[in-house]
DRENTORKOL-3810 file (N, C-alpha, C; in nm, 4 decimals):
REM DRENTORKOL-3810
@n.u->0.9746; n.v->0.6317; n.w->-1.7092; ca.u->0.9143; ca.v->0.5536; ca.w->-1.8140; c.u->0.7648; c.v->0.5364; c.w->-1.7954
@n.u->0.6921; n.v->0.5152; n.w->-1.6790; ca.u->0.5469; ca.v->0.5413; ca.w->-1.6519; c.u->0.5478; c.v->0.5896; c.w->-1.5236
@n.u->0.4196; n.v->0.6848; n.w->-1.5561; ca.u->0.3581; ca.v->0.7586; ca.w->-1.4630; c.u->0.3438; c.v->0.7441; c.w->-1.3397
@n.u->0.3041; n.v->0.8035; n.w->-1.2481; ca.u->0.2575; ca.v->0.7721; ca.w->-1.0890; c.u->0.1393; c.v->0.7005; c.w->-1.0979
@n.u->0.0402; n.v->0.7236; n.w->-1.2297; ca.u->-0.0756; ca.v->0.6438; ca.w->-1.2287; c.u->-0.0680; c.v->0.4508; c.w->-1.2559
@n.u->0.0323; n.v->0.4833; n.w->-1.3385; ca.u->0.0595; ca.v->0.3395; ca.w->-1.4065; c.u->0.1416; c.v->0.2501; c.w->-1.3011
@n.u->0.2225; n.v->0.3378; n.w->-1.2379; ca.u->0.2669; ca.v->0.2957; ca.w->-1.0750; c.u->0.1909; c.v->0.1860; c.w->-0.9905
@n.u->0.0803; n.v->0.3086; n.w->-0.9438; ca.u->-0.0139; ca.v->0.2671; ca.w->-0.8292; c.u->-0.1328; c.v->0.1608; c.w->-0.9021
@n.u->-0.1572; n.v->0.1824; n.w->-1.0207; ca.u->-0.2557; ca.v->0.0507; ca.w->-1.0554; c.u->-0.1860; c.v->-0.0534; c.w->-1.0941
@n.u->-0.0483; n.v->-0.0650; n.w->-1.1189; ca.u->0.0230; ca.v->-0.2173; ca.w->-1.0798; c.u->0.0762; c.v->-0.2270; c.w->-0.9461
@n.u->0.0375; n.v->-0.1652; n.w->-0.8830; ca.u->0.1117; ca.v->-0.1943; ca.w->-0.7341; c.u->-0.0348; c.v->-0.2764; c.w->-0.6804
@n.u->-0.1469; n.v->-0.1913; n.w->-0.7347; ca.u->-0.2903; ca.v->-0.1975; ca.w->-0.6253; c.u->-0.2880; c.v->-0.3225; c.w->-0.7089
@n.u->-0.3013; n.v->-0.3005; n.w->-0.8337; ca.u->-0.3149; ca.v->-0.4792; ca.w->-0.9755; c.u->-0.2643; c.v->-0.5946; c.w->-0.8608
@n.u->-0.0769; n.v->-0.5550; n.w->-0.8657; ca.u->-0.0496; ca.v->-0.6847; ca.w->-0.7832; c.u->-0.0944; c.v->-0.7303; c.w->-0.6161
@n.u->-0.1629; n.v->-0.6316; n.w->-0.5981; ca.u->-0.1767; ca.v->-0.6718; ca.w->-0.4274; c.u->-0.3039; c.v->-0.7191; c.w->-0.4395
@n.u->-0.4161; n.v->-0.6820; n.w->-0.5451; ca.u->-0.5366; ca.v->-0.7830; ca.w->-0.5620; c.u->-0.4674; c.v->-0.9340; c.w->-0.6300
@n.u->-0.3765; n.v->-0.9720; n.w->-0.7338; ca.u->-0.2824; ca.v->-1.0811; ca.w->-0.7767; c.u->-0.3125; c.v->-1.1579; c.w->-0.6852
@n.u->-0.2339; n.v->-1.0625; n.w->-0.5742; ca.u->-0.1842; ca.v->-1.1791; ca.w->-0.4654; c.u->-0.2720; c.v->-1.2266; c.w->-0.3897
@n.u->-0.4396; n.v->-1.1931; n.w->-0.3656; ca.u->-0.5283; ca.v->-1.2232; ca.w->-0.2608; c.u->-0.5934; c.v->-1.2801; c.w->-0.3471
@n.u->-0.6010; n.v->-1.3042; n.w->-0.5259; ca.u->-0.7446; ca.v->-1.3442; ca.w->-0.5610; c.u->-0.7337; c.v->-1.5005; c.w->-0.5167
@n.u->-0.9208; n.v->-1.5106; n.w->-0.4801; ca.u->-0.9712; ca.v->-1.6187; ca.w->-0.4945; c.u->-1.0974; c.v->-1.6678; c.w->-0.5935
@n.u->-1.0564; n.v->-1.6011; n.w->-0.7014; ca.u->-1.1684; ca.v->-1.6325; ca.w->-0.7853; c.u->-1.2400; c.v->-1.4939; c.w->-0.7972
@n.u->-1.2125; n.v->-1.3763; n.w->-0.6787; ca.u->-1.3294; ca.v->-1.2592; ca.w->-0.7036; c.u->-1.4246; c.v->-1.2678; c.w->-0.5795
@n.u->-1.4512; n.v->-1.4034; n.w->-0.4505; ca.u->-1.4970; ca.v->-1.3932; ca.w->-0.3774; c.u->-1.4465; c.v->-1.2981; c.w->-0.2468
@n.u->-1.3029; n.v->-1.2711; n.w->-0.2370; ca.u->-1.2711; ca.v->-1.1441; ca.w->-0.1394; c.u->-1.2697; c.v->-1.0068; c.w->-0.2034
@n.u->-1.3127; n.v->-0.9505; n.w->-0.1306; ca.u->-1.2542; ca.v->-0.8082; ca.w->-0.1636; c.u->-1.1935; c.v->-0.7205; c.w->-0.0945
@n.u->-1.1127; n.v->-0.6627; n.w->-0.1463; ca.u->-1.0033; ca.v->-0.5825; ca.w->-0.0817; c.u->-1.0506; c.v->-0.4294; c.w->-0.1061
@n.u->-1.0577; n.v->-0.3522; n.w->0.0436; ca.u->-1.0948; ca.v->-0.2141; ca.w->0.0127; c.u->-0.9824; c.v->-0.1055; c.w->-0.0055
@n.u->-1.0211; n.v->-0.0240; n.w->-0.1150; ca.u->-0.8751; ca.v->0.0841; ca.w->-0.1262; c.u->-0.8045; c.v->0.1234; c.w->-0.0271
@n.u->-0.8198; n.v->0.1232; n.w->0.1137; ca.u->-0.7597; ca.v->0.1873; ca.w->0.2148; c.u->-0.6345; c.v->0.0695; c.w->0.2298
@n.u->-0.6942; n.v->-0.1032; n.w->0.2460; ca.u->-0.6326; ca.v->-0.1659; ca.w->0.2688; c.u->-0.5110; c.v->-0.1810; c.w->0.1833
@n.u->-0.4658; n.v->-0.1704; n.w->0.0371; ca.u->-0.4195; ca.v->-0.1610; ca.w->-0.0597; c.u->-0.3452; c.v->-0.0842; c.w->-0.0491
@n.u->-0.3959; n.v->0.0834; n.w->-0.0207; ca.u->-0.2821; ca.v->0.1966; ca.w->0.0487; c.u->-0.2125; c.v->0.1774; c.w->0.1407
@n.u->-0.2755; n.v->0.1156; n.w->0.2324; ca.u->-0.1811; ca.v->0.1048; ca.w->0.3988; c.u->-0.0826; c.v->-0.0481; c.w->0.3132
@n.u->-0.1267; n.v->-0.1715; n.w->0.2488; ca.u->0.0070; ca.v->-0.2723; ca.w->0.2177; c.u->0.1000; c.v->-0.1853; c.w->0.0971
@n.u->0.0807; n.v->-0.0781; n.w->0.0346; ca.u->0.1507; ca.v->-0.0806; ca.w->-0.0879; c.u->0.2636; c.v->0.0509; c.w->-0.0140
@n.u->0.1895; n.v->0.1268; n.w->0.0888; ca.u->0.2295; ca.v->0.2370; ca.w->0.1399; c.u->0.1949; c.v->0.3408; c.w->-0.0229
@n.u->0.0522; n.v->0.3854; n.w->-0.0243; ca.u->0.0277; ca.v->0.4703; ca.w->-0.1294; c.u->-0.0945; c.v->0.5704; c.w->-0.0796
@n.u->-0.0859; n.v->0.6661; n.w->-0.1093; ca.u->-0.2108; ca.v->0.7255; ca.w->-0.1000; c.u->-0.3223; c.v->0.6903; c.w->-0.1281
@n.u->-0.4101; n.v->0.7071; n.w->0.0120; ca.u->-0.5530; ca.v->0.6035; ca.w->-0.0157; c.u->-0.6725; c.v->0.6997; c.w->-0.1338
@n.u->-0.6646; n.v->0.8017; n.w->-0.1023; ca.u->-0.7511; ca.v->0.8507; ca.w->-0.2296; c.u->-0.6617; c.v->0.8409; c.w->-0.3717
@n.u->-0.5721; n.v->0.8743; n.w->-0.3904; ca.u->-0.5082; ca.v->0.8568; ca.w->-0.5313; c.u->-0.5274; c.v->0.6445; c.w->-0.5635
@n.u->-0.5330; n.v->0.5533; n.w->-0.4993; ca.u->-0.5745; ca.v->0.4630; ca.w->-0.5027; c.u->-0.6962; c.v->0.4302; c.w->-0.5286
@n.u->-0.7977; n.v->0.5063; n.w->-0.4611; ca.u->-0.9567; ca.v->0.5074; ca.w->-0.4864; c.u->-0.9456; c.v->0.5512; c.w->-0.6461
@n.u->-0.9088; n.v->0.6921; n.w->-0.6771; ca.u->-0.9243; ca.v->0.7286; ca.w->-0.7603; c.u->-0.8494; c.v->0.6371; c.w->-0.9177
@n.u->-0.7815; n.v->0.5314; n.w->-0.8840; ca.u->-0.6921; ca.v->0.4775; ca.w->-0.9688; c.u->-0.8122; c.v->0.3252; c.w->-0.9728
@n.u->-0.8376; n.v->0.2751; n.w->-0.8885; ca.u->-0.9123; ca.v->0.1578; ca.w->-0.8917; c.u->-1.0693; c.v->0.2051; c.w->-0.9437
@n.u->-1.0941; n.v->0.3162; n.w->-0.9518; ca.u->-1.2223; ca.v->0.3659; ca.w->-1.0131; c.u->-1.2040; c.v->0.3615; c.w->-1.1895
@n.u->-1.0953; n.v->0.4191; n.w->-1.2475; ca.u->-1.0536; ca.v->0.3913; ca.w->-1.3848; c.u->-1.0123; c.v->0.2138; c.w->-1.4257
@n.u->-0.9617; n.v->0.1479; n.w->-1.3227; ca.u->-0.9178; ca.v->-0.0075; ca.w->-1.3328; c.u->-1.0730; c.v->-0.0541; c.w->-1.3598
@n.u->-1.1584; n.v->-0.0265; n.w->-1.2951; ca.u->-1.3314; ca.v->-0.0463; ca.w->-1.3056; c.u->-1.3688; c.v->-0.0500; c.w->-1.4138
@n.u->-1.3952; n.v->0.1172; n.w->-1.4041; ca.u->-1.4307; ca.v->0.0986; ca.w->-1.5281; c.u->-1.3905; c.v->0.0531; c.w->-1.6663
@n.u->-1.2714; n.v->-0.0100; n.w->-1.6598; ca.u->-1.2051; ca.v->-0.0658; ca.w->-1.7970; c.u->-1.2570; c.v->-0.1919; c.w->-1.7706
@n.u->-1.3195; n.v->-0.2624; n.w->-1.6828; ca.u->-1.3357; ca.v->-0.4053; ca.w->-1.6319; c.u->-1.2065; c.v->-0.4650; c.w->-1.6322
@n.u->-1.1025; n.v->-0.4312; n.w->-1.5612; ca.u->-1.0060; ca.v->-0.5172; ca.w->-1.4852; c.u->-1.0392; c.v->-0.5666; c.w->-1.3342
@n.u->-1.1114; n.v->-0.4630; n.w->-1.2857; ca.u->-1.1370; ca.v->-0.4946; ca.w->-1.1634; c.u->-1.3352; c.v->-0.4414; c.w->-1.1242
@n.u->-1.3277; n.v->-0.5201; n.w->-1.0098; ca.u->-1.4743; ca.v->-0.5274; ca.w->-1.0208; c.u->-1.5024; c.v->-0.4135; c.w->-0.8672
@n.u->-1.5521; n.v->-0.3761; n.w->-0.8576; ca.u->-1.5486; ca.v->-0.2706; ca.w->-0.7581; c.u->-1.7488; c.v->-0.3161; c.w->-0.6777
@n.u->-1.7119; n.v->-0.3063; n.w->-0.5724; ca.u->-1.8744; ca.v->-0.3342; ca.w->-0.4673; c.u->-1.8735; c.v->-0.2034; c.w->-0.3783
@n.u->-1.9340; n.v->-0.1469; n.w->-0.3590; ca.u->-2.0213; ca.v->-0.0342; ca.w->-0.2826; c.u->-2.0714; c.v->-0.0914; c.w->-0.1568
@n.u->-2.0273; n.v->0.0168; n.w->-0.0472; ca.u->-2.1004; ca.v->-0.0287; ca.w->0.0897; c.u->-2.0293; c.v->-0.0639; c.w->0.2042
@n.u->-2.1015; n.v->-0.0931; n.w->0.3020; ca.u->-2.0208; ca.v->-0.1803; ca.w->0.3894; c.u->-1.9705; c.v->-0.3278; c.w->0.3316
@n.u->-1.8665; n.v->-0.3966; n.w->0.3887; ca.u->-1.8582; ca.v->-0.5110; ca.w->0.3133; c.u->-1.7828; c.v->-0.5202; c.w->0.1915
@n.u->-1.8015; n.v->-0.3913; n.w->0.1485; ca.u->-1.7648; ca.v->-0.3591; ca.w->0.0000; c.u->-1.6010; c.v->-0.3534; c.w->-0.0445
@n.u->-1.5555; n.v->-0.3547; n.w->-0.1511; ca.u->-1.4076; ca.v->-0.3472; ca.w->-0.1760; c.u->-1.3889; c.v->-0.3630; c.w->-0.3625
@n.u->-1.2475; n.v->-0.4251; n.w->-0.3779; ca.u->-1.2189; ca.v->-0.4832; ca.w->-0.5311; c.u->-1.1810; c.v->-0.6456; c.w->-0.5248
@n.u->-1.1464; n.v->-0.6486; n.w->-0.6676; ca.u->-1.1209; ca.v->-0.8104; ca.w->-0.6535; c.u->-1.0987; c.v->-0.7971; c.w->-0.8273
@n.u->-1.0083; n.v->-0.8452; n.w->-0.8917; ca.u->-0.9901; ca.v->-0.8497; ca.w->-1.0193; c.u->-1.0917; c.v->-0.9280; c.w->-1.0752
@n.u->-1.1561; n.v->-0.8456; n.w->-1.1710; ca.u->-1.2402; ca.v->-0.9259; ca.w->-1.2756; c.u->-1.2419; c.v->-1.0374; c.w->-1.2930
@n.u->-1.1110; n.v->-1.1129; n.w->-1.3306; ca.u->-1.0947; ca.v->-1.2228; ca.w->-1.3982; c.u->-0.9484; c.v->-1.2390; c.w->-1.3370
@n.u->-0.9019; n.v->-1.4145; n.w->-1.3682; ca.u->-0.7912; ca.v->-1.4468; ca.w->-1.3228; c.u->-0.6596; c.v->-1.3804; c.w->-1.3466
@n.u->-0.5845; n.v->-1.3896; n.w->-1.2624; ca.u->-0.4779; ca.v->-1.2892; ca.w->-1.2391; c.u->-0.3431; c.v->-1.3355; c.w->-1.3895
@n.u->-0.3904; n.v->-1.4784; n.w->-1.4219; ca.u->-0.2772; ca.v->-1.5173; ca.w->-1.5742; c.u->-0.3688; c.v->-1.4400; c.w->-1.6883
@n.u->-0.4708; n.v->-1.4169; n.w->-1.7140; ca.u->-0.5540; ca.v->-1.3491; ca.w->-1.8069; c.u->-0.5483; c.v->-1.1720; c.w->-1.8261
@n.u->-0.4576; n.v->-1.1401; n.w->-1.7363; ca.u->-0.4597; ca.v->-0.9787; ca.w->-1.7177; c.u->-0.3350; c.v->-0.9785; c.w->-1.7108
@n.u->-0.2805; n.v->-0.8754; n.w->-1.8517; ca.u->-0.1597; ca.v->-0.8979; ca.w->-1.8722; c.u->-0.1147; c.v->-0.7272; c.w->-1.8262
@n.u->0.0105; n.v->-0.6990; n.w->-1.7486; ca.u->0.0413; ca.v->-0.5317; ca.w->-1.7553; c.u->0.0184; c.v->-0.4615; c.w->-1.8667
@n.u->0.0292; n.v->-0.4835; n.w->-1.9724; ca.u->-0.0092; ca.v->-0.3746; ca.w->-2.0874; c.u->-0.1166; c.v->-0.3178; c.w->-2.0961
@n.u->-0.2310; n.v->-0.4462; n.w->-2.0262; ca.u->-0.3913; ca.v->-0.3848; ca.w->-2.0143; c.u->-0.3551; c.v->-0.2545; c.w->-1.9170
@n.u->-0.3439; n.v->-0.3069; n.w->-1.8354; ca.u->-0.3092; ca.v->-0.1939; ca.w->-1.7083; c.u->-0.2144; c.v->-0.0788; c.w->-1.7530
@n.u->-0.1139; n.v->-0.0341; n.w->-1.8210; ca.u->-0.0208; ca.v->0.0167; ca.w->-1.8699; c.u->-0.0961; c.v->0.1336; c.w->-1.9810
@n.u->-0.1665; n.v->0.0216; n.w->-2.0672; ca.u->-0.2756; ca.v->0.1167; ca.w->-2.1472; c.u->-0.3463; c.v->0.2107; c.w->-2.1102
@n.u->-0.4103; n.v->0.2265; n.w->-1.9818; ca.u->-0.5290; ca.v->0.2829; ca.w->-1.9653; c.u->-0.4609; c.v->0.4103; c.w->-1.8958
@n.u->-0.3531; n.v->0.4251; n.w->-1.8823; ca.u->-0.3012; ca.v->0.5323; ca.w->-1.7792; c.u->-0.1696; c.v->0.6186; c.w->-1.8622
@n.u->-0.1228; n.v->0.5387; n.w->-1.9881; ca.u->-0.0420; ca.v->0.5973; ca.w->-2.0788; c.u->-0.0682; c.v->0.6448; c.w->-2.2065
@n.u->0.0182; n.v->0.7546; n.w->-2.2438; ca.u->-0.0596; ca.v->0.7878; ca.w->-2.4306; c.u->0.0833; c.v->0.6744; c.w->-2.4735
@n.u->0.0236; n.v->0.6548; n.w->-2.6120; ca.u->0.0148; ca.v->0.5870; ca.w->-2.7101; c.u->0.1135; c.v->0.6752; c.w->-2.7707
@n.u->0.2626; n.v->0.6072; n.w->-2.7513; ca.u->0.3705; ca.v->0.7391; ca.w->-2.8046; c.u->0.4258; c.v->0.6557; c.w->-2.8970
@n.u->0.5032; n.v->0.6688; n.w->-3.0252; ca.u->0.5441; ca.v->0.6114; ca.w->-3.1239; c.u->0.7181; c.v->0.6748; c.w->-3.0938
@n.u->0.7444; n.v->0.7377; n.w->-3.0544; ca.u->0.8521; ca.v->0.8479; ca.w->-3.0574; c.u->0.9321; c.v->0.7970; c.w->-2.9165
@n.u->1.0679; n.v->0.7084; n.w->-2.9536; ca.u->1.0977; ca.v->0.6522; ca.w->-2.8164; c.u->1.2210; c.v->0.7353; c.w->-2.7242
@n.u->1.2171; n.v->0.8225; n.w->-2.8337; ca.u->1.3778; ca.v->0.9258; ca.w->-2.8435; c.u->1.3252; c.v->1.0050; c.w->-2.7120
@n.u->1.4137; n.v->1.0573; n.w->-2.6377; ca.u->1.3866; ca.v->1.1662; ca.w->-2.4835; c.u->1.3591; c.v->1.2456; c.w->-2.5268
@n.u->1.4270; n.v->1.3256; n.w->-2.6533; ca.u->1.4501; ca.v->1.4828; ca.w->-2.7153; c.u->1.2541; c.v->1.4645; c.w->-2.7898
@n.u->1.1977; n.v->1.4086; n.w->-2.8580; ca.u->1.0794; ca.v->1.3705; ca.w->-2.8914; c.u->1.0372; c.v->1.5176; c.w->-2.9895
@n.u->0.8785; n.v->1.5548; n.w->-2.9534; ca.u->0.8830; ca.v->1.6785; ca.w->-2.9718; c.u->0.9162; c.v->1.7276; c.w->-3.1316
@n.u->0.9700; n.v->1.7123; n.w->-3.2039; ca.u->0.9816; ca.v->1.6843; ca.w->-3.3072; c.u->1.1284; c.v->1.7741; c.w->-3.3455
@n.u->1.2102; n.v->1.7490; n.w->-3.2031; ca.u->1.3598; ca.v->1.7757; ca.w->-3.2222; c.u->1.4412; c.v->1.6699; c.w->-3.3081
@n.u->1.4167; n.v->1.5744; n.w->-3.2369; ca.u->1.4716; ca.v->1.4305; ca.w->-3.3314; c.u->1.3652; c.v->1.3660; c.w->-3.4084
@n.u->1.5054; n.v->1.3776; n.w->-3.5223; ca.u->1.4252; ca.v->1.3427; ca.w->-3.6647; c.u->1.4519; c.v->1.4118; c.w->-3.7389
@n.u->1.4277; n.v->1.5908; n.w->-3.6774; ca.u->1.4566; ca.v->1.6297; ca.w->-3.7674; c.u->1.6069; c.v->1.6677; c.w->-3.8632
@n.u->1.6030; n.v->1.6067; n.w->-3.9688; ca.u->1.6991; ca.v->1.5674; ca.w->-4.0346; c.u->1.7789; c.v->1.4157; c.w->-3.9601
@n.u->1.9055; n.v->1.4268; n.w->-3.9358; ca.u->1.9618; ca.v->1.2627; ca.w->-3.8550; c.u->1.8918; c.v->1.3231; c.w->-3.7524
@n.u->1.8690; n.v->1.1605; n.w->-3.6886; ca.u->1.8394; ca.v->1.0710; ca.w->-3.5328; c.u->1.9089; c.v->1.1596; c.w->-3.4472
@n.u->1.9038; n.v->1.1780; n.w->-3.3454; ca.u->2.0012; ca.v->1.2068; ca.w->-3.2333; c.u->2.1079; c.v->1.0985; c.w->-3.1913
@n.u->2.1931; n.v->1.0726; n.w->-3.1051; ca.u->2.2984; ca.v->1.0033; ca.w->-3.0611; c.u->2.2259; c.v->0.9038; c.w->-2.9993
@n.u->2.1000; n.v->0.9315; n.w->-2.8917; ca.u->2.0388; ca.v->0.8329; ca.w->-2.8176; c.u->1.9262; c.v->0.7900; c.w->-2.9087
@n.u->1.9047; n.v->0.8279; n.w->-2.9682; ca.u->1.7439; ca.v->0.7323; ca.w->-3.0291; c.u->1.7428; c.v->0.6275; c.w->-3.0302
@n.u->1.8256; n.v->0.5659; n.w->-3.0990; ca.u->1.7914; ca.v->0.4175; ca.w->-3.1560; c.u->1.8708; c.v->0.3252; c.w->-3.0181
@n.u->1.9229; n.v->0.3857; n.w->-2.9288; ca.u->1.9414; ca.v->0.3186; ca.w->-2.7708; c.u->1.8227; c.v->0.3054; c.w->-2.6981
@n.u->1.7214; n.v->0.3989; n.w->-2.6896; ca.u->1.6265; ca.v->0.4534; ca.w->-2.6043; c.u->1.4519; c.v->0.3726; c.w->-2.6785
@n.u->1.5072; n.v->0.3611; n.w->-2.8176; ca.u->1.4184; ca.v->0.2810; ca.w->-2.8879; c.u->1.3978; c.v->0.1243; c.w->-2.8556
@n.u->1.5680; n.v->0.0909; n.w->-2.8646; ca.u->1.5477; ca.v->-0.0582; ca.w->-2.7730; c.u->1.5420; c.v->-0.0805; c.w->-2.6213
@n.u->1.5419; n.v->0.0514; n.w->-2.5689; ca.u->1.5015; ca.v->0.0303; ca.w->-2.4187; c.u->1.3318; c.v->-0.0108; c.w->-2.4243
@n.u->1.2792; n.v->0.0934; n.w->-2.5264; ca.u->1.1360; ca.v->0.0967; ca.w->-2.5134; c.u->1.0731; c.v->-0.0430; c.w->-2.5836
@n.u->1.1448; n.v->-0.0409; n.w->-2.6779; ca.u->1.1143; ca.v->-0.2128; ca.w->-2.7406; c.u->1.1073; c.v->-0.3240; c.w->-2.6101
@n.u->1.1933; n.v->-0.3371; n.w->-2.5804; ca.u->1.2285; ca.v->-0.4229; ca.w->-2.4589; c.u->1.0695; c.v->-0.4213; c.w->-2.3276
@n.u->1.0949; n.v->-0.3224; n.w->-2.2827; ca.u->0.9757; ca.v->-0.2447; ca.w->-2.2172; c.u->0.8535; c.v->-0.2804; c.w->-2.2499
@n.u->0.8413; n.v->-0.2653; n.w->-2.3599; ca.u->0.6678; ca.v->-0.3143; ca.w->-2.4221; c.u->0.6863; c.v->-0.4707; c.w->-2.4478
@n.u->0.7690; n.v->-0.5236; n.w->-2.4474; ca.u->0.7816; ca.v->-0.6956; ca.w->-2.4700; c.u->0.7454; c.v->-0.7043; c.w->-2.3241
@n.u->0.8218; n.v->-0.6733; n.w->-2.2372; ca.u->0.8314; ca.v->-0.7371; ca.w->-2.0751; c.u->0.6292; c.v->-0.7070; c.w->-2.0305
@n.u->0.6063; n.v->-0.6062; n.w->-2.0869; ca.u->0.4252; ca.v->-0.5561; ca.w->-2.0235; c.u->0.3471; c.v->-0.6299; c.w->-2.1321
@n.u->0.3821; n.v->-0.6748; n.w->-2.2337; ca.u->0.2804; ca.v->-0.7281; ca.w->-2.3441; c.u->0.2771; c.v->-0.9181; c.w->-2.3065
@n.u->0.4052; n.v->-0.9747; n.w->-2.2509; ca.u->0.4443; ca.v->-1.1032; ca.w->-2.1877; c.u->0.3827; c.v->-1.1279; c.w->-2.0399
@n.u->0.3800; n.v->-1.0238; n.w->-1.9653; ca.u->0.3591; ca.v->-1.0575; ca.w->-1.8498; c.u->0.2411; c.v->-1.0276; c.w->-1.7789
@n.u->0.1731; n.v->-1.1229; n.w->-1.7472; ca.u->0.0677; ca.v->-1.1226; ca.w->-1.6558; c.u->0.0738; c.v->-1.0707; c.w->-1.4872
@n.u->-0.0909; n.v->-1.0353; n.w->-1.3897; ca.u->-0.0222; ca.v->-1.0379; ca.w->-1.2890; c.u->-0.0133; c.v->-1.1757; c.w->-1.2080
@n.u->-0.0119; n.v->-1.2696; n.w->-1.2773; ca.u->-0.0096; ca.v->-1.4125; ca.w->-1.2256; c.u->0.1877; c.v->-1.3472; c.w->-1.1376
@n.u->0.2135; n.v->-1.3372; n.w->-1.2195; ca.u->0.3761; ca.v->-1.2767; ca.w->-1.1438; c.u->0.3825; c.v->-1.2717; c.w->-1.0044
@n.u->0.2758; n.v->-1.2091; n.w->-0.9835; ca.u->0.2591; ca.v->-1.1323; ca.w->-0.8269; c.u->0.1721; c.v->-1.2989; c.w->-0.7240
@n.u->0.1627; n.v->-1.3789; n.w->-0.7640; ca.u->0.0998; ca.v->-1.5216; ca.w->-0.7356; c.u->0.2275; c.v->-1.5941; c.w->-0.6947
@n.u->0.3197; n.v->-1.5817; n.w->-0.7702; ca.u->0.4344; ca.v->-1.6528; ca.w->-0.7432; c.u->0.4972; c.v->-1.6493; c.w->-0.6090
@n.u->0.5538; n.v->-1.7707; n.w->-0.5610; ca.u->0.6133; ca.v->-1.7721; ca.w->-0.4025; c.u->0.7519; c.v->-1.6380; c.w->-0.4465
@n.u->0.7782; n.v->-1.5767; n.w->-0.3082; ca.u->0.9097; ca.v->-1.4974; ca.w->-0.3314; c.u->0.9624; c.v->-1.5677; c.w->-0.3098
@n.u->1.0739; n.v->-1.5486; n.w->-0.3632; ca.u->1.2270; ca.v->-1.5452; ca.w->-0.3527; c.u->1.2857; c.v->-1.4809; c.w->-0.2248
@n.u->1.3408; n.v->-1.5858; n.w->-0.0965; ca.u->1.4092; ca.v->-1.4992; ca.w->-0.0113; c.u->1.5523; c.v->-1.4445; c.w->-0.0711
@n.u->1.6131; n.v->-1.3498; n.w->-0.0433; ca.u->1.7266; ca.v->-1.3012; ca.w->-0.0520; c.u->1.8451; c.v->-1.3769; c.w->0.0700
@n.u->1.9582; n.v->-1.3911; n.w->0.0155; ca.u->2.0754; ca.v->-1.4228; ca.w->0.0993; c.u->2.1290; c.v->-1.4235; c.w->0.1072
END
């Protein structure tokens, strides 16, 4: 349902979530790779596009790192979701312009409310999520 890109910039999203203090720490891509267990350049390269969309604020240098733009309830996954996905109208697997033509396929209108569902849960949810105490398991 999303990419390896859309992956790693909510994984890296929530592991800045969880450290902001306003934007005064910053967290450098390596550190982010070694907590998320992700590749540290495919991370660089993922927090360079989070930048430049201004989700995240990026510093150069020694010293240097990220830190989300703005508060972690104000940045909702869809922002993040957007920048790394096309813009598909077509929720059917077969896509392509197999289904449709003439009747739906068997799965469409299943796969439609998967995707409905899907875009409610990323359009609702912030990464304030990732702020929240866990839940131990037991």
């Amino acid at each position: 349902m999303h990419g390896k890109a859309t992956e790693t910039a909510i994984a890296a999203m929530g592991y800045l979530a969880e450290r902001y203090d306003g934007g005064t720490t910053l967290v450098s891509a390596a550190d982010i790779a070694r907590h998320r267990k992700l590749q540290r350049p495919y991370v660089a390269k993922v927090l360079t596009e989070l930048a430049r969309a201004g989700l995240v604020r990026g510093v150069r240098g020694p010293g240097g790192g990220y830190a989300l733009a703005r508060d972690p309830g104000a940045i909702h996954l869809i922002d993040v979701h957007a920048l790394f996905e096309r813009a598909d109208d077509d929720a059917c697997p077969f896509g392509g312009g197999i289904c449709g033509q003439g009747e739906k396929c068997p799965l469409h209108d299943a796969f439609a409310k998967v995707r409905a569902a899907s875009e409610h849960i990323l359009q609702r949810t912030t990464l304030a999520v990732f702020r929240s105490p866990r839940r131990s398991s037991t």
